[in-house]
C-alpha positions in Angstrom: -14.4 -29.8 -69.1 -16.7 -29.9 -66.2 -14.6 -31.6 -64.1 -11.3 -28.8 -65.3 -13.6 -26.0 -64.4 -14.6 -28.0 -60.7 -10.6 -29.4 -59.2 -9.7 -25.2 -61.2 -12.7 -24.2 -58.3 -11.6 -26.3 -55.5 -7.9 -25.4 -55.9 -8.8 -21.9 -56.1 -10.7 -22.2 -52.8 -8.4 -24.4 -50.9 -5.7 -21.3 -51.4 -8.4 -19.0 -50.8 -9.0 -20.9 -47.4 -5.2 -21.3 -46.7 -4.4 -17.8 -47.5 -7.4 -17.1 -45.1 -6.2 -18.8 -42.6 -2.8 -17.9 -42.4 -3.4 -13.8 -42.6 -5.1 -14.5 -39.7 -2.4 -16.6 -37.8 -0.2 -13.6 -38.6 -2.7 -11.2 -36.7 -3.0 -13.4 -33.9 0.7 -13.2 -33.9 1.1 -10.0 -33.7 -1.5 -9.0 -31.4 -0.1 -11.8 -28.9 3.6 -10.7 -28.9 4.1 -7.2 -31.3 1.3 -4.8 -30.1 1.5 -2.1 -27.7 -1.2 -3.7 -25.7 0.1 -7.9 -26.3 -0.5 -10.6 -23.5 3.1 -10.1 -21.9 2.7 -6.6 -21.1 -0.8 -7.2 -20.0 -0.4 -9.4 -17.8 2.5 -7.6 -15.9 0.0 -3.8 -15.9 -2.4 -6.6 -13.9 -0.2 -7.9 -11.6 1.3 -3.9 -10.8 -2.6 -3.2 -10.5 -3.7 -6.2 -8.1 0.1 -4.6 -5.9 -1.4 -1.0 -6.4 -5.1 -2.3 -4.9 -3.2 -3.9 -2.2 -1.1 -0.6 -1.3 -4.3 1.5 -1.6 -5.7 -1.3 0.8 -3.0 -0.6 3.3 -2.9 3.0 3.0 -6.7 3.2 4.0 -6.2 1.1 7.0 -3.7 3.7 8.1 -5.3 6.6 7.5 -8.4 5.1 9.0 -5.9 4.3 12.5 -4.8 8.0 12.0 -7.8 9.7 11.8 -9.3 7.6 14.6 -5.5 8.7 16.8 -6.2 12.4 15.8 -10.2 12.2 17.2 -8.9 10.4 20.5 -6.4 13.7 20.7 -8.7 16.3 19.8 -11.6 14.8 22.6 -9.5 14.9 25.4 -6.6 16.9 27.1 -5.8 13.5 29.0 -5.4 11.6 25.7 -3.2 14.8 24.2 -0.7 14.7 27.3 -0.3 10.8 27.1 0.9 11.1 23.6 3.0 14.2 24.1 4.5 12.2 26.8 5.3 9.0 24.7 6.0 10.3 21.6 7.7 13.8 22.3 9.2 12.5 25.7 8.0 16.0 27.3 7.7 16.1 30.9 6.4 17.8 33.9 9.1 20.0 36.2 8.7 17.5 38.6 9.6 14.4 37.0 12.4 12.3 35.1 12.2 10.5 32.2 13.7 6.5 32.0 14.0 5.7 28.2 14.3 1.6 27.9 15.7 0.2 24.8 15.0 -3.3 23.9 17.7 -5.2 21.7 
């Protein structure tokens, strides 16, 4: 009877365990591929991130070159004529301007 009541036990347990065990293979499942937030789509918001850090990288470096241009124009009258002169082709009465275009 003893021994009934023991393999009874052990079965009971060994379901117990395999039911266990495959509940949580189905979660695993599911948070891997079915969830809003599964591996897939993680992976792709961290590689648009690390793009995003790179852009905000980039941007910086420009604005830093910009605000360093608009210092250089605001010190000096010299520095403000040189760019009106290259970027805005403006000239004096006196002169005439030679635009060369490379191919």
């Amino acid at each position: 009877m003893q021994n009934t009541f023991k393999s009874f036990f052990e079965k009971i347990k060994s379901k117990k365990i395999l039911l266990c065990l495959l509940i949580i293979g189905i979660f695993i499942v599911y948070m891997l591929f079915f969830d809003s937030y599964n591996l897939i789509d993680r992976a792709k918001n961290t590689q648009k991130i690390k793009q995003l850090e790179k852009e905000i990288e980039y941007y910086n470096t420009l604005i830093e070159k910009d605000q360093q241009r608009i210092h250089e124009l605001q010190s000096s009258d010299k520095n403000l004529e040189k760019f009106a002169r290259e970027q805005f082709l403006m000239k004096k009465d006196n002169e005439d301007i030679f635009i060369i275009e490379e191919e």
